[in-house]
N, C-alpha and C positions, 0 to 999 in steps of 0.2 A: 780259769775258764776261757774259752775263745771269746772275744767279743763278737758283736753284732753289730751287720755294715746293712742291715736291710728295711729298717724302720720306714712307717710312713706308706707301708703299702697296705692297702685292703684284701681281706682274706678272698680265697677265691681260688682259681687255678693258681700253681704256681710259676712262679716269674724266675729269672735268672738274678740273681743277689745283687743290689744296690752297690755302686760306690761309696764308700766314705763320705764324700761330699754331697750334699745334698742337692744333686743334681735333679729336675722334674723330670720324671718318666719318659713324658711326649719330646722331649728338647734332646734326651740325650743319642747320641749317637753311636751307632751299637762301634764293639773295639776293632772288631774284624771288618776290614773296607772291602768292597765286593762292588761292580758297578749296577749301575742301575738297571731293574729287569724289566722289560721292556718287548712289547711284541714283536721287535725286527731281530731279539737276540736269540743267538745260536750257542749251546758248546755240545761239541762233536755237529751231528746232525740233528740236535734237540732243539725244539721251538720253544722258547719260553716262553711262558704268557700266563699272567693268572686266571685260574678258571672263575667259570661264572656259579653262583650260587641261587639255588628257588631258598630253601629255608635257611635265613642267617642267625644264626648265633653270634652271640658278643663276639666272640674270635673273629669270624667271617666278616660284619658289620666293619671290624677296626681294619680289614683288608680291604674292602671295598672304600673307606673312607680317605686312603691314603691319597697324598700329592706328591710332596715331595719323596726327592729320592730317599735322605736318609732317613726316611719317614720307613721306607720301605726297606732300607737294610733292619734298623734297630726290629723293624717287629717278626720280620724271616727271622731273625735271627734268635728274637724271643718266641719263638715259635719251636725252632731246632732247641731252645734250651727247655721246653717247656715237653718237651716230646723224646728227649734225650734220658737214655737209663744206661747203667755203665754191665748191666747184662741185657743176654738176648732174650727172645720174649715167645713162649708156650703156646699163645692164643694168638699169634696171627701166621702169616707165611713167611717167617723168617729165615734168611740165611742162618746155617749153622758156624759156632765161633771159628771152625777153619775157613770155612768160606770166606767170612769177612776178612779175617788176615790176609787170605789173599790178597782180595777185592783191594786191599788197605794199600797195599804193599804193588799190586798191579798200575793202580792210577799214580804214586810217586814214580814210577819207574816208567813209564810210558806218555804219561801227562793225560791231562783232563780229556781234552778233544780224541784221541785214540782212545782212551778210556771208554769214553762213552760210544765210538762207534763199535767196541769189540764187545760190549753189553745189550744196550737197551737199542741201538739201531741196530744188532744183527740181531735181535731178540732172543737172546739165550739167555734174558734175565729180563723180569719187568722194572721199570722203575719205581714203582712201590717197594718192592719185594729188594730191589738193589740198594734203598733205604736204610733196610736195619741191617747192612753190613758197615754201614758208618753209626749204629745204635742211636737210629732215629725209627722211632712209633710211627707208623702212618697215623696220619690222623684222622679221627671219626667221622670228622666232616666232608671227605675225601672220600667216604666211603660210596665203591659202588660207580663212579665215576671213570672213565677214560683213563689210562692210565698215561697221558701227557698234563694231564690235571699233578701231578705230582713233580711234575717237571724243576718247575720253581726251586719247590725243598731239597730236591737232587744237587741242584745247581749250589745252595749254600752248603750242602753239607758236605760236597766235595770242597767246597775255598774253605770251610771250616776245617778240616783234615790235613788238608794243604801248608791251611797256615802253624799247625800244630809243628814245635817239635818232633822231627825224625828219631826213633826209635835205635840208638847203637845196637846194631845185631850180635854183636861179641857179648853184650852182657846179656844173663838168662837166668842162671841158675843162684841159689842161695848160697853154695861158694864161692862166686863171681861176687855176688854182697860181700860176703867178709874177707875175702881178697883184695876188695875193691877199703873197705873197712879200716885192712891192716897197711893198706901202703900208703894212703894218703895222708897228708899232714895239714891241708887247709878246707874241712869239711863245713859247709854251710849244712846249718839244722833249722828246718820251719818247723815249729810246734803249733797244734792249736788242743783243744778240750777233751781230745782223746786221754792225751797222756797224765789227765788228773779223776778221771772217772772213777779209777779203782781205790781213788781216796773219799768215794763218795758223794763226790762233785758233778754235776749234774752238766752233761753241755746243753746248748742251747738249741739243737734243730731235730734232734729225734722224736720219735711218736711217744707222747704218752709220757715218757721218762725227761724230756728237755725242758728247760727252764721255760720257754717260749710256750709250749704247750701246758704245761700249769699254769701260766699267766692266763691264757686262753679261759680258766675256769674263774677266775679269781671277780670279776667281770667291774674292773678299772673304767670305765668308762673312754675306753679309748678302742678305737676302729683295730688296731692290731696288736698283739703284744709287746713287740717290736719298739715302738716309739713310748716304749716306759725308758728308752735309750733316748731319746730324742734330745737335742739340744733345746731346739725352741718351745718343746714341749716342757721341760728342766725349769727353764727359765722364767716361763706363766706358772706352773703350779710342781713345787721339787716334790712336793708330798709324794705324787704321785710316783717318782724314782724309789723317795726313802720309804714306803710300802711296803716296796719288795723287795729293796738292797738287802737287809737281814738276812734274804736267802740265798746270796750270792756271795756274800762277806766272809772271805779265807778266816775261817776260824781254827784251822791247824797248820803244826810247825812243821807236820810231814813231810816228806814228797814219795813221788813211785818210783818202783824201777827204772819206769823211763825216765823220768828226771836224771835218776843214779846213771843210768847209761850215758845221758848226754855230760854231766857231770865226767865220767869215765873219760870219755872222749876228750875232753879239755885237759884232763889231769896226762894223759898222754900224751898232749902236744898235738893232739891232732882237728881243735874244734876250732874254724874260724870267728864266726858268728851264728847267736842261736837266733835266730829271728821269730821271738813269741808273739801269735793272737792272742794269747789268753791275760786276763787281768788278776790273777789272784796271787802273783807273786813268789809262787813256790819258789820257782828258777832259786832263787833268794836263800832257802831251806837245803836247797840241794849243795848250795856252795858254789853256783855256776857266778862267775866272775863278772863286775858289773859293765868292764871292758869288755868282754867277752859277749853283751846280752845287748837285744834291741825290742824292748817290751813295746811292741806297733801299735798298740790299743792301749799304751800308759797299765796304770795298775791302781790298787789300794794304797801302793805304799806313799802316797802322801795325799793331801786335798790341800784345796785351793779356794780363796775366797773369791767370789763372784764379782763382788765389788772394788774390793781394795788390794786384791790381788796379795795375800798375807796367807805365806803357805806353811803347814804347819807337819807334822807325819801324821800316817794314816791312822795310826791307831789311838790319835788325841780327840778323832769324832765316832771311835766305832761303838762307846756307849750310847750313845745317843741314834745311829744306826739299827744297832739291834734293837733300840727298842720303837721303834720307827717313829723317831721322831727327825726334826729337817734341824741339822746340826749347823749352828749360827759361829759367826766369826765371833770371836771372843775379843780382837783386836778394835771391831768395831763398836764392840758392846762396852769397851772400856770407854771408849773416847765418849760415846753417847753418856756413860753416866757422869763423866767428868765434866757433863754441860750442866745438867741437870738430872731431876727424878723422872723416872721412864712413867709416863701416858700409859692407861689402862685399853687393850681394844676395843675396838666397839663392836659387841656384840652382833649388830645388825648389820657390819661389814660382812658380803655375799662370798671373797673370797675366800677371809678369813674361816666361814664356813664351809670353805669348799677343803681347803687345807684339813681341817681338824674332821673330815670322814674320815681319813685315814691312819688316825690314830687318837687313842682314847686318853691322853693326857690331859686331865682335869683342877690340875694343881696349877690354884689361883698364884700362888708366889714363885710358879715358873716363873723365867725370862721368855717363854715361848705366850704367854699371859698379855703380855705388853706390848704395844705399839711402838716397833724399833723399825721403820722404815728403811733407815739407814743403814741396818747391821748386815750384812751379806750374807748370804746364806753357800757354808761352806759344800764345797763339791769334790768326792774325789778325783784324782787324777787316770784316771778311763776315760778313753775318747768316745765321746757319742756321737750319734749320726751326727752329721753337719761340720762336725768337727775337724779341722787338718789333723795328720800326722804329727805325730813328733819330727821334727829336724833331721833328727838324728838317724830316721830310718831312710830316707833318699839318700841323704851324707855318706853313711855307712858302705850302702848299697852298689851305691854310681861310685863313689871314687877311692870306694877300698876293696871291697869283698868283689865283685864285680871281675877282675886283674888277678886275684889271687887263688880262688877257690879252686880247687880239684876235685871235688867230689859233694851230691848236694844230695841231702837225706829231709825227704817231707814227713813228718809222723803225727796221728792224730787229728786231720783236718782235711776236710774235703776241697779248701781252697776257691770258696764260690765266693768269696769277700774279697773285693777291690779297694786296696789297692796292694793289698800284700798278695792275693793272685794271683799278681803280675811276675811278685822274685822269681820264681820258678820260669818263665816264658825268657825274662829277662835277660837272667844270667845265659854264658855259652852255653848253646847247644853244643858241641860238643865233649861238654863236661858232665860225667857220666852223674844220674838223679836215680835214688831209690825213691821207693813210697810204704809206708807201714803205715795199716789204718785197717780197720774192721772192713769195709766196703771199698772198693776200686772208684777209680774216677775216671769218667771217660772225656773230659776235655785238654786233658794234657796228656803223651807221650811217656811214660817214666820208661826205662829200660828195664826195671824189676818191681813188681808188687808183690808185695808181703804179705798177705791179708789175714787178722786176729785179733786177738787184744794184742794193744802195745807191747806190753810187760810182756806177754807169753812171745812176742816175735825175739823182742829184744833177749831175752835168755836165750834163745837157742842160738839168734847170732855170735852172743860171749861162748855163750859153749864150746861151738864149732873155732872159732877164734880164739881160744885156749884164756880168755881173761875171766875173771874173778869178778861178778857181779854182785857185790856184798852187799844186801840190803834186806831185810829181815822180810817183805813183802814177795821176794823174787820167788820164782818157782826153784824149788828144791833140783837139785844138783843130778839125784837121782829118778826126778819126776820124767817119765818120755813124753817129746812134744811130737806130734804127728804131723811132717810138713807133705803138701801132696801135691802137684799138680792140675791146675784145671785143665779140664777136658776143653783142646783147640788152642790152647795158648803154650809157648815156649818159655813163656816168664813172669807167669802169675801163680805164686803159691799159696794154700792154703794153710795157716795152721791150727791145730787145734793141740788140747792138753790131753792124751790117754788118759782114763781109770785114773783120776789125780787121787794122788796120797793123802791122806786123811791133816796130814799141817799143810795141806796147798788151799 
């Protein structure tokens, strides 16, 4: 499963996805630098200036409240991400996807200031409406007003566009993919939760079906579902993690197609690094090489004592996991009884009673029974908010892959989670990027989107590339997959499964 970088937020509109670190909302600084807007500023002949409000809304309020500048980039900018959808929109006056392409493709090629005089100051486009050709919402509160009142969001969402990776215009089409597929030999691969769904695996941000929304019902006593990840939340009460871990705990030796494909891809000499969100390990199942892997969010496969730092594999705590109980270092349990006989709890310890709501283990001659203050309470190795990185992913990143890669394939992951977000912007631009994923994303650039299930993209790419996808899950050989083009785009396809055969 992909992890989760966004803990510690309160429900509510949504926000653009936390760093890793447990940085405060107000303190941080959004990533994209833009200078400060300000009534004397111009681009083209636009007068920036933020409008004035009669009825505020929380959104409004936090506009008005602002001082500093990067007070004022971070929330523009959580505004364009809170107002940002990766299609165009039915119900207001939007540019059509040609349009936008233009539009996209006209301000690289002539710059911001002509930009803006050949649009909204000769008026052959308002600036609301010139808006969702960068797939930004006007927003509601906007509504009805002047349309220099829009000026502001104009202004970021063109430096947001700007700052984006450039689009290689040569790559387009899905044999440009496996063209691109069959010649190179140093491929960076991002995985996140897509590519373990069809094993049943639940990822963590969709409606209804995502781990985070069933948390939603579970009613944890905690402000989000989110911070069932938390470290400092981990740390005051683990219960609350080992609750729910049971339903995130890689219980099979499977993997998917798309495992098998990235698999494929190594076994032919051509995978640099797989750079996984996810923590369940498969990678592992598939045979993907542990030189070859960079697990960003850690995984199952081992836990760690909190205390004594005494780590042991992951599947030495997953009985005690499944059955949601908060799995104790056994190294520290020894040393305790080798002093003496373990102390019975006391009952009318408040925390103690906060721990045992979430599970029903009642057996007085546990060791969960008795007062071991001492004994650490084991954690797997998945990074939770607050958490750094593994080492091993900047290492990797900066002074290997970085220099070598030739071709960089994103699959399964929307990529809204910092600091692995970032690979993608990172690495050369001009080193050509696919993206396979059910949904598009509109803050990065890719040269080709793929958009399906994983499994159904990746067969048709082996197909068309003449390889052998051998995996008892893959779509049949002779199943047709329907790839189509979107209406206004040169290199976003869709696919889907025709009339699937009765073993698909």
């Amino acid at each position: 499963m992909e992890s989760k970088r966004s803990a510690g937020r309160p429900r509510g509109r949504p926000r653009r996805e936390r760093d890793w670190h447990a940085v405060p909302e107000k303190t941080r600084k959004s990533k994209v630098k833009v200078e400060e807007v300000s009534d004397d500023q111009q681009v083209g002949h636009i007068k920036v200036k933020e409008p004035t409000y009669n009825h505020l809304t929380e959104l409004e309020e936090r506009v008005n409240d602002l001082g500093e500048s990067w007070e004022t980039e971070s929330l523009f900018e959580d505004i364009i991400e809170d107002l940002a959808e990766p299609n165009f929109f039915d119900d207001v006056d939007a540019c059509t996807p040609e349009q936008a392409v233009r539009y996209r493709q006209q301000l690289r090629a002539v710059g911001p200031e002509e930009f803006c005089r050949l649009t909204v100051d000769s008026r052959t486009i308002t600036a609301k409406k010139l808006l969702t050709a960068f797939g930004i919402r006007p927003p509601a509160f906007l509504e009805g007003m002047p349309d220099e009142s829009y000026f502001g969001l104009l202004t970021l969402a063109m430096t947001r566009e700007l700052a984006k990776r450039a689009k290689i215009v040569k790559y387009n089409t899905i044999d440009d993919a496996v063209h691109l597929l069959k010649k190179s030999k140093n491929i960076v691969v991002l995985t996140g939760a897509g590519i373990s769904t069809s094993l049943g695996i639940p990822d963590f941000r969709s409606k209804e079906t995502g781990l985070y929304s069933q948390l939603e019902k579970l009613g944890l006593g905690i402000n989000d579902p989110q911070e069932v990840f938390n470290i400092d939340i981990f740390r005051d009460d683990p219960a609350i993690f080992y609750s729910v871990a049971k339903d995130i705990l890689p219980n099979t030796k499977k993997f998917s197609p798309t495992h098998a494909f990235i698999a494929m891809l190594q076994n032919k000499g051509k995978l640099l690094t797989n750079y996984s969100q996810n923590i369940d390990n498969i990678e592992a199942n598939a045979g993907i090489l542990p030189e070859k892997l960079v697990q960003c969010h850690g995984s199952f496969a081992t836990a760690t004592c909190q205390r004594c730092g005494h780590k042991v594999q992951g599947d030495a705590i997953f009985a005690d996991v499944k059955a949601g109980k908060i799995p104790r270092c056994e190294k520290c349990i020894a040393s305790l009884r080798s002093k003496g006989p373990l102390k019975r709890k006391r009952s009318s310890n408040a925390s103690s009673r906060k721990s045992r709501r979430y599970h029903d283990d009642d057996d007085d001659s546990s060791d969960d029974r008795y007062d071991i203050p001492a004994a650490g309470v084991m954690k797997p190795d998945i990074t939770f908010f607050g958490e750094a990185l593994p080492d091993e992913f900047t290492k990797r990143l900066v002074k290997h892959d970085r220099d070598l890669v030739d071709l960089v394939v994103v699959i399964g992951t929307s990529l809204k989670v910092a600091p692995v977000s970032e690979v993608v912007p990172y690495l050369p631009a001009h080193i050509p990027q696919i993206y396979i994923s059910r949904t598009p994303v509109s803050h990065i650039n890719f040269d080709i989107d793929l958009l399906g299930d994983c499994d159904v993209v990746v067969a048709e790419l082996c197909r068309r590339a003449g390889w052998d996808l051998d995996h008892e899950m893959a779509v049949p050989k002779e199943q047709e997959i329907e790839a189509t083009l979107e209406p206004g785009y040169t290199s976003r396809h869709n696919f889907k499964v025709v009339d699937p055969v009765a073993e698909f």
